[in-house]
C-alpha positions as CSV (number, residue, x, y, z in Angstrom):
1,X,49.5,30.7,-5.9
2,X,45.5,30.4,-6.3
3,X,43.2,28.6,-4.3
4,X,40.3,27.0,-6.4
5,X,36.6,25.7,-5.0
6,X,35.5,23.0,-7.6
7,X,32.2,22.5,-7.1
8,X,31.2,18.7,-7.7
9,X,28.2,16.9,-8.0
10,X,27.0,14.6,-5.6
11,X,24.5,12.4,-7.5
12,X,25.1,9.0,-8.5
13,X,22.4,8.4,-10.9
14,X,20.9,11.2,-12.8
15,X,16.6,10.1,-13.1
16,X,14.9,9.7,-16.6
17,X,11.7,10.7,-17.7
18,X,10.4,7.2,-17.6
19,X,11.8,7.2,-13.2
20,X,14.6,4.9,-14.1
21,X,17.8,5.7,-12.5
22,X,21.1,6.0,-15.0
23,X,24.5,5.4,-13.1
24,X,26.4,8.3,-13.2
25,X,28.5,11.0,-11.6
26,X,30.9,13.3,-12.3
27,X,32.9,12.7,-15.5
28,X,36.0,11.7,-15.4
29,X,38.7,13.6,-17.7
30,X,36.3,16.9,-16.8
31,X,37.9,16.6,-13.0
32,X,41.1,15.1,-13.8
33,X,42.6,16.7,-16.6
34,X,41.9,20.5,-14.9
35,X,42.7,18.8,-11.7
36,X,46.5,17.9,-12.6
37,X,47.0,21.0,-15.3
38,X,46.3,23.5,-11.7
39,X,48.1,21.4,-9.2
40,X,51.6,20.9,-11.3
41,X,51.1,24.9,-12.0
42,X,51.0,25.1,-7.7
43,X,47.8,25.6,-7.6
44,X,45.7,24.8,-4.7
45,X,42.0,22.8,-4.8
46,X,39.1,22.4,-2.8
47,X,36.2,20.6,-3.5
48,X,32.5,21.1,-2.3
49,X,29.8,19.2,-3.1
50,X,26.2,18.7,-1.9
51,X,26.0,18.1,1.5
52,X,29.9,17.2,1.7
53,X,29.8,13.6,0.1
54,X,32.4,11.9,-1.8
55,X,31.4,12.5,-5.1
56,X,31.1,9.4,-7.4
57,X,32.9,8.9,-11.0
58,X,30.6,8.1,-13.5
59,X,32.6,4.3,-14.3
60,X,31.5,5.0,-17.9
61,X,34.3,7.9,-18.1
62,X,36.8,5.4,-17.2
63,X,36.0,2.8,-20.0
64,X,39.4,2.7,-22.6
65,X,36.6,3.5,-25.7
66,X,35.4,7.1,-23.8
67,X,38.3,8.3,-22.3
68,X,40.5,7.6,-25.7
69,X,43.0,4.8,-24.5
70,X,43.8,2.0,-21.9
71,X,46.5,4.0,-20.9
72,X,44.4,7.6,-20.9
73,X,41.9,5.7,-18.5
74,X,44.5,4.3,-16.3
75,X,46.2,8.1,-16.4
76,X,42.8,9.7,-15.1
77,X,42.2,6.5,-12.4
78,X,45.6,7.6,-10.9
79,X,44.9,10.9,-11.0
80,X,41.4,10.6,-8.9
81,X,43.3,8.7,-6.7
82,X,46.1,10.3,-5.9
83,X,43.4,13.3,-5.5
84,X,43.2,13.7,-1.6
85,X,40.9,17.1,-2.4
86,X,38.2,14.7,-3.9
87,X,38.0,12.5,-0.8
88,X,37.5,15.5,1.4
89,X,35.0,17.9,0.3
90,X,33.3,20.4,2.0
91,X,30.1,21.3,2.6
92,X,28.7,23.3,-0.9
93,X,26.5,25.1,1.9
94,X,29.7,26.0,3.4
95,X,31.9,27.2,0.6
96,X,32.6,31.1,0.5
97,X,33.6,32.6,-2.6
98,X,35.1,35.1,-0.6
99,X,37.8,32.3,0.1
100,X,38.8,31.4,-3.5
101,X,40.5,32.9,-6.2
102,X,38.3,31.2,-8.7
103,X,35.7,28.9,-9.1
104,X,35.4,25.8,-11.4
105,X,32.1,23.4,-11.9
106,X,33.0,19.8,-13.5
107,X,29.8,18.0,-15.5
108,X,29.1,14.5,-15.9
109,X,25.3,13.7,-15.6
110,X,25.4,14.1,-11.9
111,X,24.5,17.8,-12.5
112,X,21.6,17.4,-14.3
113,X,20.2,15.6,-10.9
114,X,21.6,17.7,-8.1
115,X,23.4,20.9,-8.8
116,X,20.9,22.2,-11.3
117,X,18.4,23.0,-8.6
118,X,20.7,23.5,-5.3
119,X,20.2,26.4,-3.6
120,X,23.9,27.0,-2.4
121,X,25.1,26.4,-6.5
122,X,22.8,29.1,-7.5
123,X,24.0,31.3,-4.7
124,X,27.7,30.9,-5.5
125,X,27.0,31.0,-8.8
126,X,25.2,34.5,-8.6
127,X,28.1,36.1,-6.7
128,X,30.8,35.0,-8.7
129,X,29.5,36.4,-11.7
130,X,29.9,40.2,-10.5
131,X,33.0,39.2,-8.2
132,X,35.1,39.4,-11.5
133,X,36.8,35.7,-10.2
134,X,37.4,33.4,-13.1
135,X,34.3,30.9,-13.3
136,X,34.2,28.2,-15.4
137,X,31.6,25.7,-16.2
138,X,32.0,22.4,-18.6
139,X,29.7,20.0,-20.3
140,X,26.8,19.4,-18.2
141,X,27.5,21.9,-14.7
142,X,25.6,24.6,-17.1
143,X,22.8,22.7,-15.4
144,X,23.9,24.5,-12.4
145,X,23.1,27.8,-13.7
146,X,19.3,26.7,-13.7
147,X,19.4,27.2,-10.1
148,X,19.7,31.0,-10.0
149,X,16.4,31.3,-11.3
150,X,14.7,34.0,-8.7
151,X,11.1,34.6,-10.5
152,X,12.5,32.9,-13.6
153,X,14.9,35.6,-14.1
154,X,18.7,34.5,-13.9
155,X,21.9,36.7,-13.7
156,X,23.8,34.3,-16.7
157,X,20.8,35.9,-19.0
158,X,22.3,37.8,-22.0
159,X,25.9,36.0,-21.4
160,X,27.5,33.8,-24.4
161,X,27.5,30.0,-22.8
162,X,28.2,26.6,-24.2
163,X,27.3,23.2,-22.9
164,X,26.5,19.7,-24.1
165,X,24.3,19.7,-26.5
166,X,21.6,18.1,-28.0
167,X,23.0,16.5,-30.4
168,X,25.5,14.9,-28.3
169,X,22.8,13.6,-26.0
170,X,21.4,12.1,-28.6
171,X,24.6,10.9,-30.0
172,X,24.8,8.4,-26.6
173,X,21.5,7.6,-26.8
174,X,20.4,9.3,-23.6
175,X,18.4,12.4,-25.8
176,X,15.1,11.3,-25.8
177,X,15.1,8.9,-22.4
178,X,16.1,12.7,-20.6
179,X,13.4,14.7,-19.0
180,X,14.7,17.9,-20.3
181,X,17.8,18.7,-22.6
182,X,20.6,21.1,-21.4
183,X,20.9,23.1,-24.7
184,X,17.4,23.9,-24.3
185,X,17.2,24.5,-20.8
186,X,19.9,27.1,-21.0
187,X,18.5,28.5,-24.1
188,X,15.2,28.9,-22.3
189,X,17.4,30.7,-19.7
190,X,17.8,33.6,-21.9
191,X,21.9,32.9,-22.6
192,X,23.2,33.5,-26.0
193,X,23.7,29.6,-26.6
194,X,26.8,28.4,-29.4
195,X,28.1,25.4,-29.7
196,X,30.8,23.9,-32.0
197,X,31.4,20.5,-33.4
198,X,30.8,17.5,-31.7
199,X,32.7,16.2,-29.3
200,X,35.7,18.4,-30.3
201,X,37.3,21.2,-27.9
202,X,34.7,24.1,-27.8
203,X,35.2,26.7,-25.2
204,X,33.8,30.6,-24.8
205,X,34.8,33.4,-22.7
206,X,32.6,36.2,-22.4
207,X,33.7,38.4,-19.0
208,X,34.5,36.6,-16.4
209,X,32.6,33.2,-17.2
210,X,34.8,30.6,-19.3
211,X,32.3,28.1,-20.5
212,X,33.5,24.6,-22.4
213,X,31.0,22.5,-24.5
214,X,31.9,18.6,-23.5
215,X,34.9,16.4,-21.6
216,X,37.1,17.3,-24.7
217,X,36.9,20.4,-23.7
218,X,38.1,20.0,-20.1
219,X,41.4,20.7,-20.8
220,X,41.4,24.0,-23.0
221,X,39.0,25.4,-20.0
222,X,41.7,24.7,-17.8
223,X,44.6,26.4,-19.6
224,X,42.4,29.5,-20.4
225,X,42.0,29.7,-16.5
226,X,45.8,28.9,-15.9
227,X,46.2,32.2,-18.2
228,X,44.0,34.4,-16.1
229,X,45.4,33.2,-12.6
């Protein structure tokens, strides 16, 4: 069986343009639904986040109207909780890809404030990509990739990606209060950007890197990696 590193944010606001502090996290169906698809397959997880800390659901994720149903949200509460990964993580600076058979980054805002410019994101994320390792990325942990800009150049350049996008920003109102957009961040990055519908399951695969556009798209991220493991 496979030993995955999810790499988790460890902000609990993401900041606006205007300094104001939006509650946030990580998303929950974007850990959760991966989370219980790789473990009832035998799979092992690790979590690493920022300096080690407990990462923080974004509550939002959680509310019956987002996560689809009462029973959905209570579904993903017992999942986090019956997680004992998430309430141990390791050090990101610590985590060696070496150690892993693949890689996995969950979104939520949180990225958008912490992993998109951590050094030891950047790092991991530069060596998995030629490692051949299954990576994937959902929703907003593209932000991640900004961080392996060396001289503005980044390895993801030329690769097919998907992420949130602008239009769904600006579908929950958070669009013109961000300081940048993701869609256009990544598109400055040099990656071939597409996108799909919004909020319906939108995932690409080019190589090694399995990218998937929003939380709905958690789930088909996960089963393409359960196919490759």
């Amino acid at each position: 069986m496979a030993t995955l590193l999810f790499v988790m944010t460890g902000a609990s606001y993401w900041t606006l343009k205007d300094g104001t502090r939006h509650a946030t996290g990580y998303w929950a169906e974007e850990f959760a639904a991966p989370y219980r698809a790789l473990t009832k397959a035998g799979h092992q997880v690790v979590v690493a986040t920022p300096n080690g800390v407990v990462p923080t659901v974004d509550m939002m994720s959680l509310r019956p109207e987002m996560a689809g149903s009462a029973q959905i949200a209570l579904d993903l509460e017992a999942i986090i909780r019956s997680a004992e990964a998430i309430r141990r993580p390791i050090k990101l600076a610590d985590a060696r890809l070496e150690d892993y058979d693949a890689v996995y980054f969950p979104g939520g805002h949180g990225p958008m404030e912490d992993l998109c410019v951590d050094a030891d994101a950047g790092r991991l994320l530069t060596a998995a990509l030629p490692s051949g390792k299954p990576l994937a990325i959902v929703c907003h942990a593209p932000a991640a990739m900004l961080a392996t800009r060396i001289h503005g150049v980044s390895p993801f350049t030329g690769y097919r990606v998907t992420g949130f996008t602008n239009e769904e920003e600006n579908a929950v109102g958070l669009g013109p209060k961000a300081r940048w957009l993701l869609e256009d961040e990544l598109i400055d990055l040099g990656v071939d950007f597409t996108k799909g519908e919004m909020w319906k399951p939108y995932t690409v695969v080019d190589r090694n890197l399995f990218t998937g556009q929003n939380p709905a798209s958690a789930a088909v991220l996960s089963e393409r990696l359960l196919g490759v493991l």
